[in-house]
C-alpha positions as CSV (number, residue, x, y, z in Angstrom):
1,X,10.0,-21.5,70.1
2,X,8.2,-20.4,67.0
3,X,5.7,-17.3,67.2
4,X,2.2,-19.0,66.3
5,X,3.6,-22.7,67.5
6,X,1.1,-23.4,70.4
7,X,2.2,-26.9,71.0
8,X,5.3,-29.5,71.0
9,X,6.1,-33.1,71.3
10,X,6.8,-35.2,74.4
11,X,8.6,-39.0,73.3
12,X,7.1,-41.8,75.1
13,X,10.8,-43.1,74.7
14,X,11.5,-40.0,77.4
15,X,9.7,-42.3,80.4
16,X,12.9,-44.3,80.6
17,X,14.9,-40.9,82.1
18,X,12.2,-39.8,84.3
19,X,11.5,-43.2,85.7
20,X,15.1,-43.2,86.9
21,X,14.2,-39.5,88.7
22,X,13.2,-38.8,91.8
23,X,9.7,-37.2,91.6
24,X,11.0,-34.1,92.8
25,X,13.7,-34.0,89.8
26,X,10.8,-35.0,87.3
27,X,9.0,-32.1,88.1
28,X,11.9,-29.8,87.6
29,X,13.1,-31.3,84.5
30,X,9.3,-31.1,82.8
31,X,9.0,-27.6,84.6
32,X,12.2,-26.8,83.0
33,X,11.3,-28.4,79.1
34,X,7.8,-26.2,79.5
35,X,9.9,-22.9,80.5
36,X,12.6,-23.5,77.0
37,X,9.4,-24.1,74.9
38,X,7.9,-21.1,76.0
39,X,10.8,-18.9,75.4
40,X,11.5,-17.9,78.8
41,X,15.1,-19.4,78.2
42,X,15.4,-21.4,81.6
43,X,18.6,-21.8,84.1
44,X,20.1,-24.5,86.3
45,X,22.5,-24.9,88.7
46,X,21.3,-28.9,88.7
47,X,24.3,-30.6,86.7
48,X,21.4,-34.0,86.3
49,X,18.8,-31.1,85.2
50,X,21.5,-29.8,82.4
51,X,23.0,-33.0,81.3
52,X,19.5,-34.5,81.1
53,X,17.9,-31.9,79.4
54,X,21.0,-31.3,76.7
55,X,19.3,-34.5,74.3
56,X,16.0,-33.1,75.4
57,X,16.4,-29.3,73.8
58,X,18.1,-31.1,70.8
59,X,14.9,-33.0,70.0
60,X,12.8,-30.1,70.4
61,X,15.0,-27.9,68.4
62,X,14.9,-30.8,65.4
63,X,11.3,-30.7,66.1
64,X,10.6,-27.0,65.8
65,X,13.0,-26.9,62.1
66,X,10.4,-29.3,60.6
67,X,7.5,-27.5,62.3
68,X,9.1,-24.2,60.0
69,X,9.6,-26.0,57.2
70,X,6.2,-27.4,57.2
71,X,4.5,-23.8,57.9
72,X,6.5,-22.5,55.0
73,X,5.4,-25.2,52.8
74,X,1.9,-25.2,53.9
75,X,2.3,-21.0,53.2
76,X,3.3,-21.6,49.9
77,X,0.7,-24.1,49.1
78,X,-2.3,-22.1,50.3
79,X,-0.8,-19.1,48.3
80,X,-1.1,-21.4,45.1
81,X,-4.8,-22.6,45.4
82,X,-5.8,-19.1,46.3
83,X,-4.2,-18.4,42.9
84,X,-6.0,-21.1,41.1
85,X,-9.0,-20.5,42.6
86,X,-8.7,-16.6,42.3
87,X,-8.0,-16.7,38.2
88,X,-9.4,-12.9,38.1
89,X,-8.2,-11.3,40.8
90,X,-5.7,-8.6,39.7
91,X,-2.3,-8.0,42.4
92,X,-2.0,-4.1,42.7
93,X,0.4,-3.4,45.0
94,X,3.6,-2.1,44.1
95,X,6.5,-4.6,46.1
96,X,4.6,-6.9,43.2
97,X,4.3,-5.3,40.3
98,X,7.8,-6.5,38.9
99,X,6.5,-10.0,39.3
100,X,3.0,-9.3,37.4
101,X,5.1,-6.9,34.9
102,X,2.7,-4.7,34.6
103,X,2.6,-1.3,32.1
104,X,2.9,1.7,33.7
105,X,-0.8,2.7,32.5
106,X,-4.2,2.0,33.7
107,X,-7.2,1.6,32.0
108,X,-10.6,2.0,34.0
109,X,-9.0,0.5,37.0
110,X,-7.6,-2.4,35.4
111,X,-4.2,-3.6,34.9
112,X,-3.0,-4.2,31.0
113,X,-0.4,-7.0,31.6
114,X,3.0,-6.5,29.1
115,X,2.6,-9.3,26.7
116,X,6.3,-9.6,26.4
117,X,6.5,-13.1,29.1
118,X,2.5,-14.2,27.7
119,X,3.9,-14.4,24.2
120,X,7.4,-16.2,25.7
121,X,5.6,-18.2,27.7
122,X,2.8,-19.5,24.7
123,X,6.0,-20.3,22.4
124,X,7.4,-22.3,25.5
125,X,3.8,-23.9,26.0
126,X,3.6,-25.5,22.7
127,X,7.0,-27.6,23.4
128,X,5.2,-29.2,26.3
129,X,4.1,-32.6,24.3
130,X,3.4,-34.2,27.4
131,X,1.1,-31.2,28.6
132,X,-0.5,-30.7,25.3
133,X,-1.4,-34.5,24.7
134,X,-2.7,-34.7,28.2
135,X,-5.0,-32.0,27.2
136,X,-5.9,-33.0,23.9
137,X,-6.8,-36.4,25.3
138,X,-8.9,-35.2,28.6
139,X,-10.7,-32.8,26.5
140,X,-11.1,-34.6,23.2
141,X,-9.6,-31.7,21.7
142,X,-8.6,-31.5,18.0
143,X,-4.9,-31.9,17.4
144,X,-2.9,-28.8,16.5
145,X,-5.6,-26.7,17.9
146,X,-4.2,-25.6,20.8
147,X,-1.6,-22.9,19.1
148,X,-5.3,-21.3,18.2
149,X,-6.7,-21.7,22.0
150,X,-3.2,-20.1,23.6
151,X,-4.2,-17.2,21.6
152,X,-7.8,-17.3,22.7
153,X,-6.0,-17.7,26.3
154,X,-3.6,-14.7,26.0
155,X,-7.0,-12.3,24.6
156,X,-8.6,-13.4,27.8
157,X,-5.4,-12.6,30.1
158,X,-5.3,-8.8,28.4
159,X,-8.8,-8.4,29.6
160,X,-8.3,-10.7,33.2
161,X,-4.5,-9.6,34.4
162,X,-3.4,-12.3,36.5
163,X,-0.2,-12.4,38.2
164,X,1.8,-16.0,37.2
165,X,5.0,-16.3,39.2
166,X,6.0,-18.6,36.7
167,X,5.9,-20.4,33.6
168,X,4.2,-23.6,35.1
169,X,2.0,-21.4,37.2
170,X,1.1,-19.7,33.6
171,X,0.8,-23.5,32.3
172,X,-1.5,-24.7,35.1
173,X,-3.6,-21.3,34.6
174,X,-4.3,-22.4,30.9
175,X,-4.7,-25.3,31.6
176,X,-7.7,-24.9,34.2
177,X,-8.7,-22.3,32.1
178,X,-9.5,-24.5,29.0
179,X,-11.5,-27.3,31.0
180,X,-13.4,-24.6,32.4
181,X,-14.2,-22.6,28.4
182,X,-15.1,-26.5,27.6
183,X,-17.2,-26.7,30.1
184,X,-18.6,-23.7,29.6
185,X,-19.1,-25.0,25.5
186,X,-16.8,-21.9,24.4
187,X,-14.6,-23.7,22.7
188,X,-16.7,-26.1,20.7
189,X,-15.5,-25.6,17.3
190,X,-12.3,-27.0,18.7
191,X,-13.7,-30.5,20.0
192,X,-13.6,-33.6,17.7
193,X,-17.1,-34.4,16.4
194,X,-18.4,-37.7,17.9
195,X,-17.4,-39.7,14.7
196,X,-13.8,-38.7,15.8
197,X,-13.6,-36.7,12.3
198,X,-11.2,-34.0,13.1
């Protein structure tokens, strides 16, 4: 099985082939489904143990590719809230610094991101209509104004590195990061005034 997988799945639909056994044969046939779970990669010479178990080990094995998938997914996931939630935490290690593209130099310990991909990836933000009306809507920001925040955002990343695999990780990250400067009031000259003057 996998390393870290401390369980699998028995199908009530199984109870039809080990009703038909003798209890004797039941108990080596579960004996032998616990021994191929736990990787101890079990042997017959019982041709009703092998034939039995051949739809058995296919199940499991179906089972244990989702289970994989699933782990990976859930890896991934996890890895992307801690990013979210971890805005100014700053990846140092080397087998990652091509992804942060990061300047050779340091500056009291922190990491001055290349602004080569922040300025590509600002141009590329405001072509995202959808995005950007989304925003201008949940925040009640003044339209056009957000070519003036990116910039505010891209100030903030030179002084708060943060690794973006991507552009829509970069776009999620500005995103959160404007609701919480709103929140904050840091961007009030931006908001419509009550009146909805702009």
């Amino acid at each position: 099985m996998a390393e870290n997988k401390k369980s699998f799945q028995l199908y009530t639909e199984w109870i039809e082939t080990f009703s038909e056994l003798t209890d004797a044969k039941a108990g080596k046939l579960i004996k032998h489904i616990f021994d191929y779970v736990n990787d101890k990669n079990p042997e017959t010479d019982d041709e009703i143990i092998k034939l039995l178990f051949i739809p058995i080990k296919q199940q499991l094995k179906r089972d244990l590719k989702k289970w994989e998938s699933r782990s990976l997914q859930n890896s991934k996931n996890a890895k992307i809230r801690w990013d979210a939630k971890s805005c100014e935490r700053i990846i140092t290690d080397a087998k990652n610094a091509d992804k942060v593209e990061v300047e050779d130099k340091v500056k009291d310990n922190t990491i001055v991101l290349k602004t080569e991909s922040i300025d590509k990836w600002i141009l590329e933000l405001k072509t995202q209509t959808q995005f950007l009306d989304g925003l201008y809507m949940t925040h009640k920001l003044r339209q056009n104004t957000l070519g003036k925040i990116a910039m505010l955002f891209k100030e903030h990343l030179k002084m708060h590195p943060k690794n973006h695999e991507n552009f829509i990780d970069f776009r999620n990250h500005f995103g959160t990061w404007v609701g919480f400067k709103i929140k904050k009031g840091e961007l009030g000259e931006y908001l419509k005034h009550q009146k909805g003057e702009l």
